[in-house]
C-alpha positions as MATLAB code, in Angstrom:
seq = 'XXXXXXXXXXXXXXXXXXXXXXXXXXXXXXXXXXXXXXXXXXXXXXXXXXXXXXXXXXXXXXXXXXXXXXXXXXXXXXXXXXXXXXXXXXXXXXXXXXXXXXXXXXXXXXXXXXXXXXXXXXXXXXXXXXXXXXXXXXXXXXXXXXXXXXXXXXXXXXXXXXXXXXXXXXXXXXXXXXXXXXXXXXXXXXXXXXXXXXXXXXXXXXXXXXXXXXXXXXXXXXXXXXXXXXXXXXXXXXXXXXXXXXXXXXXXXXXXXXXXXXXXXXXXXXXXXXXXXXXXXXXXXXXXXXXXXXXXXXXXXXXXXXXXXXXXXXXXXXXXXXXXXXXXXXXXXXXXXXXXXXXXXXXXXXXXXXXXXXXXXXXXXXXXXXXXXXXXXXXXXXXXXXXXXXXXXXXXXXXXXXXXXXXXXXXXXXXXXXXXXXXXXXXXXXXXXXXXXXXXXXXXXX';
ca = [
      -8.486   59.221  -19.530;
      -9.131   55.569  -19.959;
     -10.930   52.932  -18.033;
      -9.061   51.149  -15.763;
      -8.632   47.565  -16.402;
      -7.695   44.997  -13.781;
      -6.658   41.521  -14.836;
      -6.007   38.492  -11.862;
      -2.708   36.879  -12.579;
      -2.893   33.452  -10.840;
       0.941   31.994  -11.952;
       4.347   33.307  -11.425;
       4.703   33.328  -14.694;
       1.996   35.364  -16.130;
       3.073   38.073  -13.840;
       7.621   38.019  -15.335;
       6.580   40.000  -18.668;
       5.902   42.787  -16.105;
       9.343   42.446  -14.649;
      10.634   46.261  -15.790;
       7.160   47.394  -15.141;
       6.696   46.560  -11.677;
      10.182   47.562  -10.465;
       9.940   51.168  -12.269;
       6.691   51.738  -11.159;
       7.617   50.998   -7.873;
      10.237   53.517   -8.069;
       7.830   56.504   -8.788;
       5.150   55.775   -6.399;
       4.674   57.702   -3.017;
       6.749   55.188   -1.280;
       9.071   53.390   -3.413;
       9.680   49.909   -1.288;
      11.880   47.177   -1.337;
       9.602   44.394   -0.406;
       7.277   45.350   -3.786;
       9.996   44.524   -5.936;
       9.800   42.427   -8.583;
      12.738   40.223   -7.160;
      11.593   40.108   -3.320;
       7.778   39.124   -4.432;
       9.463   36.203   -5.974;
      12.022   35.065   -3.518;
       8.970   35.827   -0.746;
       6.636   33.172   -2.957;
       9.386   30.501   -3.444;
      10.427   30.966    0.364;
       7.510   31.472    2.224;
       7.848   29.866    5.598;
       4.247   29.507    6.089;
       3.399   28.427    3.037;
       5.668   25.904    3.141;
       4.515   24.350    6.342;
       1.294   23.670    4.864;
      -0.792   26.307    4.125;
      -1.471   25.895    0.659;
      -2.110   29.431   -1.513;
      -2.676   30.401   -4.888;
      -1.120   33.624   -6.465;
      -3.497   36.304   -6.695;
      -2.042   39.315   -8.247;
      -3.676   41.714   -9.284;
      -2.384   44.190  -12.316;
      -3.924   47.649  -12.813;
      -4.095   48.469  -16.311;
      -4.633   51.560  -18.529;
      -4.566   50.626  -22.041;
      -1.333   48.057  -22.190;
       0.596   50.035  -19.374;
       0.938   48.676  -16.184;
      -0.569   52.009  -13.946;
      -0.772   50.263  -10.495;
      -0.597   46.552   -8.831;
      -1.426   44.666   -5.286;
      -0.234   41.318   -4.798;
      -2.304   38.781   -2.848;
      -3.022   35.099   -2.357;
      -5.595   33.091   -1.829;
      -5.916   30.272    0.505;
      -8.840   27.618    1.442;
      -8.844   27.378    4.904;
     -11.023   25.354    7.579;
     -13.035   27.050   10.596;
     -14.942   24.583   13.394;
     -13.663   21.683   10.760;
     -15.339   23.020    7.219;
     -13.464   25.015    4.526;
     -13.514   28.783    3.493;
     -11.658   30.936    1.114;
      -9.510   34.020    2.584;
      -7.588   36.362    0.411;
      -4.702   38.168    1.979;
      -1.409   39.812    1.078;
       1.244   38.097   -0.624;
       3.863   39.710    1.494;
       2.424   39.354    4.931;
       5.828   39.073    7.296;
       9.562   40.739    6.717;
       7.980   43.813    4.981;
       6.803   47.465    6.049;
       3.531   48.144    5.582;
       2.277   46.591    2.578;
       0.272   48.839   -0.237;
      -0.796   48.923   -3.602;
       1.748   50.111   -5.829;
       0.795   53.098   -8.191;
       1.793   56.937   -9.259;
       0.684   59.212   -6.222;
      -2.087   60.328   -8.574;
      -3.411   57.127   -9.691;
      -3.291   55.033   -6.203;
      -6.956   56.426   -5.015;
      -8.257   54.845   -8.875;
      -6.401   51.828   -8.444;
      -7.264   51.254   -4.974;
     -11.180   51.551   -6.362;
     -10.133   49.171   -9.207;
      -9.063   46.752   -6.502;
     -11.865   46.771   -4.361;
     -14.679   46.682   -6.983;
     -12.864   43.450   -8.291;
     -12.363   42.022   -5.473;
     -15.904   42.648   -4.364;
     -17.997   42.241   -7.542;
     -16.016   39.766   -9.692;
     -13.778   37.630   -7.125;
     -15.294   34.750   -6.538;
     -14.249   31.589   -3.764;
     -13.824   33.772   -0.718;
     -15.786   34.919    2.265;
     -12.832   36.584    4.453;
     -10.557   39.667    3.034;
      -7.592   40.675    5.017;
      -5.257   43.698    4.356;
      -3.115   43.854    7.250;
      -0.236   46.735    7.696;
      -2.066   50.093    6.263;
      -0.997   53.136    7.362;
      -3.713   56.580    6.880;
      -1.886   57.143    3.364;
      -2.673   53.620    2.148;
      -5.004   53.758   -0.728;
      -6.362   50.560    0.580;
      -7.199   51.957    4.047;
     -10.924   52.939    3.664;
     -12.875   50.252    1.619;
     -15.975   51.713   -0.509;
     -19.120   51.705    0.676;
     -20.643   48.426    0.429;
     -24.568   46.845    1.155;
     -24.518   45.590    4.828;
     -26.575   42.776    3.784;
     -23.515   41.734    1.610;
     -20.260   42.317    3.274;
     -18.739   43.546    6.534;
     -15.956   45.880    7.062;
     -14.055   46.286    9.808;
     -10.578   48.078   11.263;
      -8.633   47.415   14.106;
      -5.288   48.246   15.414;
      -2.379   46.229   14.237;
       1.571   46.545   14.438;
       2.911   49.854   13.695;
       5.949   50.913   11.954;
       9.010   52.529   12.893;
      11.174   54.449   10.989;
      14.158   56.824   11.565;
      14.307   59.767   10.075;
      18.763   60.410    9.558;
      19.049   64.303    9.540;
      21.872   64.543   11.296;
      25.885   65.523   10.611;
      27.013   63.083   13.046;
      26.093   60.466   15.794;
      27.111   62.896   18.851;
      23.935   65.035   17.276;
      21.503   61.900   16.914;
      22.391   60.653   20.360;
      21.856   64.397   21.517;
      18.293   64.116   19.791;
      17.286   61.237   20.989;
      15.558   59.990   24.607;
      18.109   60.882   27.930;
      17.597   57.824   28.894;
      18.312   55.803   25.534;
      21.609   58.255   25.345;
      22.613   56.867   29.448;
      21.837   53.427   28.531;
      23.718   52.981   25.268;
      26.800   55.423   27.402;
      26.625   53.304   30.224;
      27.164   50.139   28.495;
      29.952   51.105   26.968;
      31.592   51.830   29.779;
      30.600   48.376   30.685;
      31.744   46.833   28.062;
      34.864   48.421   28.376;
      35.914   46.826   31.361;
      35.405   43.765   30.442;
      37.390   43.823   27.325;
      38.136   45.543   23.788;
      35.248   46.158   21.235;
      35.076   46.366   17.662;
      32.558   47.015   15.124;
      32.263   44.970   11.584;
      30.288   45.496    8.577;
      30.063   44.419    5.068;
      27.553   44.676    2.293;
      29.754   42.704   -0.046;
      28.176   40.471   -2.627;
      31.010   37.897   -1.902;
      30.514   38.256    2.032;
      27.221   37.500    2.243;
      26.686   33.595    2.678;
      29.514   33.497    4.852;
      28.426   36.450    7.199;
      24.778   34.901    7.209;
      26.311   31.568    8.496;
      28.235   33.845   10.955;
      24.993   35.401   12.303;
      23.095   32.321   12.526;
      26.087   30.635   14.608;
      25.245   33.688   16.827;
      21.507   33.570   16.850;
      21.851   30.029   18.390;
      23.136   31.719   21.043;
      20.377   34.192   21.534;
      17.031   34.419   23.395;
      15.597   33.936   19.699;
      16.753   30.396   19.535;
      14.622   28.976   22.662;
      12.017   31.514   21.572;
      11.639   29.847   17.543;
      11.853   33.515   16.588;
      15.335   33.858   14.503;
      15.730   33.261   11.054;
      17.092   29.164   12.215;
      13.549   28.681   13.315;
      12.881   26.697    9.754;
      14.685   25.806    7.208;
      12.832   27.882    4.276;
      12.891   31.014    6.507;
      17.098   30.134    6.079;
      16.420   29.425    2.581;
      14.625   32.934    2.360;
      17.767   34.712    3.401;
      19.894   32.926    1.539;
      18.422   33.863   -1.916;
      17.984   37.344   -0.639;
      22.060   37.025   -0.231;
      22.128   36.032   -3.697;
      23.754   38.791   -5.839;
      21.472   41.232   -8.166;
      18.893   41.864   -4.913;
      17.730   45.247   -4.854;
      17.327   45.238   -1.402;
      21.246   45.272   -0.824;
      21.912   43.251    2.454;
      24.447   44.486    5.144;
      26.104   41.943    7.889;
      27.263   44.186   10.831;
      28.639   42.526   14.153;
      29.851   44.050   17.811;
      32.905   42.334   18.614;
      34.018   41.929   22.160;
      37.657   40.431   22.463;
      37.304   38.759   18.870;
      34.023   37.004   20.347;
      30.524   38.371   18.265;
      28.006   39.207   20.942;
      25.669   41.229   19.172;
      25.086   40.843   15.341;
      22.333   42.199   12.772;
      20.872   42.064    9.283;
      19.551   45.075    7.062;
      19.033   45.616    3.656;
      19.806   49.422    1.673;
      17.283   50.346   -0.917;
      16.377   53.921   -2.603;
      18.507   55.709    0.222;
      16.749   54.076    3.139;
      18.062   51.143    5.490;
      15.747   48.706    6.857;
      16.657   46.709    9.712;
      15.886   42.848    9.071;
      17.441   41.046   11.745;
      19.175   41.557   15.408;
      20.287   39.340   17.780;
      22.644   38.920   20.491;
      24.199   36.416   22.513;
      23.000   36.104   25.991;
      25.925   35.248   28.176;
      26.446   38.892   27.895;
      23.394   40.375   28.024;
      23.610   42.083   31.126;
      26.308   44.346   29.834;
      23.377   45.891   27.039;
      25.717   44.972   24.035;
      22.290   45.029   21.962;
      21.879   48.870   22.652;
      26.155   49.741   21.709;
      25.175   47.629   18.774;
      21.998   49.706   17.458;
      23.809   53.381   17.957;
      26.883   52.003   15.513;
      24.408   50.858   12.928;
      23.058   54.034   12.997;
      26.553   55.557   12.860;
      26.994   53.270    9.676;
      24.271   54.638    7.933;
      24.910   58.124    9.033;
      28.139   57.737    7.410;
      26.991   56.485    4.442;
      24.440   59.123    3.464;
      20.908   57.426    4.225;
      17.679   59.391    4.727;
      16.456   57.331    6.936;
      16.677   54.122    9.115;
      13.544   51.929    8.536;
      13.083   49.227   11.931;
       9.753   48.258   10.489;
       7.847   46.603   13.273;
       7.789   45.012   16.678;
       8.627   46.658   20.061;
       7.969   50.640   18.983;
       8.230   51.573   22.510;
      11.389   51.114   22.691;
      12.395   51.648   19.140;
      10.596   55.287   19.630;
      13.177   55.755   22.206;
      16.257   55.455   19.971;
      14.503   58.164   17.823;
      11.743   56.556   15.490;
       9.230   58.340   14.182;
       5.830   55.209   15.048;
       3.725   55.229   12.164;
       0.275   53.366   13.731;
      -1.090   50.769   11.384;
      -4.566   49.165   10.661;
      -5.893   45.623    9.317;
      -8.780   46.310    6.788;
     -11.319   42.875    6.901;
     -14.213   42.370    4.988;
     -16.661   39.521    5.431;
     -19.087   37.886    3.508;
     -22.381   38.250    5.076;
     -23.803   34.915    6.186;
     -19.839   33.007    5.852;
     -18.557   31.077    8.430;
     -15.648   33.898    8.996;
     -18.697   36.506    9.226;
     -20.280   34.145   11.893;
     -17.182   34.179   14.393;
     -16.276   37.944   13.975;
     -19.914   38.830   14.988;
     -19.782   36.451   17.896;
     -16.217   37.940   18.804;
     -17.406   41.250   18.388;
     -20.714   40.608   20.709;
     -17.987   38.943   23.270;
     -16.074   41.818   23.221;
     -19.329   44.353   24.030;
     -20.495   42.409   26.501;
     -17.256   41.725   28.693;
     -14.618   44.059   27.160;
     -10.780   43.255   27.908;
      -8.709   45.856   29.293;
      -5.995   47.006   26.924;
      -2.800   46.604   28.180;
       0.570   48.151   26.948;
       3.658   46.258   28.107;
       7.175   48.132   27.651;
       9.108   45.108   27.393;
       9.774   41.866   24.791;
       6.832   39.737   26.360;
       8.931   36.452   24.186;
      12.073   37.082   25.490;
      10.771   37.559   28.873;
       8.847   34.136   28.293;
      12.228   32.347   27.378;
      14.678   33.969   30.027;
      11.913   33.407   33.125;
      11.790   29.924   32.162;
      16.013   29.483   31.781;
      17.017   30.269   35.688;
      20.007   32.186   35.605;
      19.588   34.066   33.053;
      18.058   37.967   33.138;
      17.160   40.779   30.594;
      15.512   44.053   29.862;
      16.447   46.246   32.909;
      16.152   43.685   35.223;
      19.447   42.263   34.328;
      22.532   42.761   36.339;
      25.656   45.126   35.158;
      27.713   42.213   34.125;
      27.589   38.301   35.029;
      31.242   36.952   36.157;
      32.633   34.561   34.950;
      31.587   34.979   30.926;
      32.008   32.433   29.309;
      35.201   32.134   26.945;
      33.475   31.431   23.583;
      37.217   30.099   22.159;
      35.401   28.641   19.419;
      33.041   31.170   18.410;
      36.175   33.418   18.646;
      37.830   31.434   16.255;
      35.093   31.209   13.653;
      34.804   35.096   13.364;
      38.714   35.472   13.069;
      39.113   33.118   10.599;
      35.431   34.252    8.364;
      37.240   37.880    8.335;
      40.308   36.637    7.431;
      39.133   35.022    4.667;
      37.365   37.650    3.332;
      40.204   39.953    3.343;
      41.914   37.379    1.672;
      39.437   37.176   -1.301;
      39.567   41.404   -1.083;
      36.621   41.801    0.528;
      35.823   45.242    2.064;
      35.042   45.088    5.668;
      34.328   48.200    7.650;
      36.043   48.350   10.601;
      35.505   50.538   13.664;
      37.956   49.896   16.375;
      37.529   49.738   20.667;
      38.951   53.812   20.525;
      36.455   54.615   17.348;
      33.793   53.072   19.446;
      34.390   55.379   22.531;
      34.873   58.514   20.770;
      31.184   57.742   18.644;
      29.327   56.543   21.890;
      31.001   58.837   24.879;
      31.530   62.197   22.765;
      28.114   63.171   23.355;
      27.895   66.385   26.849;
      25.630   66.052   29.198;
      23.344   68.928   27.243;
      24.970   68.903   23.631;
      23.355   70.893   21.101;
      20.487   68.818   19.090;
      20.103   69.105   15.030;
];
């Protein structure tokens, strides 16, 4: 077996004659992932929303090689950042938002040889940084336990960070996934369909269409302005490269295949959402709904017909990544608990204020607290009187608001698609009810 050999890439460039290497390795390691794609890494480093407000980086990939063949890779970047007003270097993952838990990339039985690749050239020939983060790892992550290193020269630390959610999609139909999933997730979604009901006639819409893409992205943006996540600056119209960003993931040739799917009530969109298909698994990008209506829990109707969509399509499994896995384990997920791996340079400035933290922490410890609830949405809706959410909110708010012109920009977007031949799939108001209501009150589980 031969020595493994890691080169730095530090340009775009140097890293495109690995194009076909990268994407079919990616395809036979342990997790094969959209977000370590070839295309994504590059639309993430032309797009990058932080990046582009400022926070200058330099490519840092790193390439795992066994002879000439590409065996195993890890992108990063490297930044020069200021603490208490003087500059440090910090190397961190390339993809470090709008992913599921980043990894090095590598054949099941070369990641733990890659992973020690990594480290000891990140450790021993890196040079211009005192602070290493690797947020996102998971227990199988090959980069989850660093090597042993001289506590006079670095410092390694772990700590909790977001963790993943993922659906596993095992069953025949959505009357058995509602019937596995929590009683009270199952009454919720029920009730609010009944809700909804009264107030008017539903209809679901979804398209994965190349040629639907940019118009159904303008679509859910025109309903995102409408949504907690607009006062909140935490929707995709929060900046205009984070638009850009999901524009060129619209563009055709994507592997991660996006999907537009909106809840209609009376022709009006009040609950909308973005995923992406890739290697049999969905992963859910983007939701939002509008918040005239949230009281009537269109967001939860909305969630049990994506499902229902990838049911019927044949997926293994529904990926909803991170953020709020208390509820998200309600509908079903399967939480995956994540760490952040740090290492310090003894002596840095970094090493300095995570010593002082960490002596903070001993001395007057903070209690942990667990909140079951969006504490950003709860930020935005306490400060907008009127308006409620979470299971505080009221059954339904009279009168709703007529959205006549938001009903008119979905009719005529759908009509043109069908016009250019588009394929939309559409479940109708009596579809709907049979998928959400069909369920007993003790049906048989998987």
């Amino acid at each position: 077996m031969e020595t493994v050999r890691v080169e730095a890439l530090r340009a775009w460039e140097d890293v495109a004659p690995l194009r076909e290497a990268i994407d079919a390795l990616n395809l036979r390691s342990r997790r094969p992932c959209p977000f370590s794609t070839f295309e994504y890494l590059e639309t993430f480093l032309a797009h990058d929303e932080y990046r582009s407000a400022g926070h200058p980086t330099q490519l840092l990939f790193l390439a795992a090689l066994e002879g000439e063949q590409l065996i195993g890779y890890l992108p990063l970047t490297k930044a020069r950042e200021r603490l208490w007003g003087l500059p440090f270097g910090r190397i961190g993952l390339l993809v470090s938002h709008d992913t599921d838990r980043p990894h090095l990339v590598a054949r099941t039985e070369d990641e733990a040889r890659c992973s020690r690749a990594f480290f000891e050239h990140l450790l021993e020939r890196e040079r211009g940084w005192s602070f290493l983060e690797l947020a996102l790892q998971d227990d199988a992550s090959g980069l989850n336990e660093p090597p042993k290193v001289s506590p006079l020269r670095f410092y390694v630390r772990r700590f909790e960070t977001m963790p993943n959610t993922s659906m596993p999609l095992p069953y025949t139909s959505t009357e058995r996934y509602l019937a596995a999933v929590s009683s009270s997730f199952r009454r919720n979604v029920q009730r609010a369909t009944r809700r909804l009901d009264t107030v008017g006639t539903l209809e679901f819409v979804r398209s994965d269409d190349d040629r639907a893409r940019w118009s159904l992205l303008e679509l859910y943006l025109d309903l995102e302005r409408r949504s907690w996540k607009a006062e909140a600056r935490a929707g995709i119209d929060r900046s205009p490269a984070r638009v850009d960003f999901f524009r060129a993931l619209a563009v055709p040739g994507q592997p991660l295949a996006l999907g537009f799917e909106f809840l209609l009530l009376d022709g009006v969109p009040v609950a909308g959402g973005i995923n992406g298909t890739f290697a049999g698994n969905r992963h859910g990008l983007e939701m939002s709904f509008d918040r005239a209506y949230d009281g009537l829990g269109p967001g939860n109707v909305f969630s049990v017909l994506s499902i229902d969509s990838a049911l019927r399509t044949g997926l293994r499994a529904y990926n909803v990544d991170g953020n709020y896995a208390y509820y998200k384990a309600r509908m079903g997920g399967v939480v995956t608990p994540t760490h952040a791996v740090q290492v310090y340079r003894v002596g840095s400035l970094p090493w300095l204020k995570a010593r002082a933290g960490a002596l903070r922490r001993r001395l007057r410890p903070a209690e942990v607290e667990h909140a079951d609830f969006n504490p950003d949405r709860r930020r935005v809706s306490a400060a907008s009187p009127g308006e409620a959410t979470g299971e505080d909110a009221p059954a339904w708010r009279t009168p709703l608001p007529p959205r006549l012109e938001e009903r008119e920009r979905a009719r005529q977007a759908f009509e043109a698609l069908a016009a250019q031949g588009v394929h939309l799939e559409r479940r109708s108001h009596a579809e709907i009810q049979q998928t959400v209501l069909a369920t007993q009150r003790t049906p048989e589980a998987v």
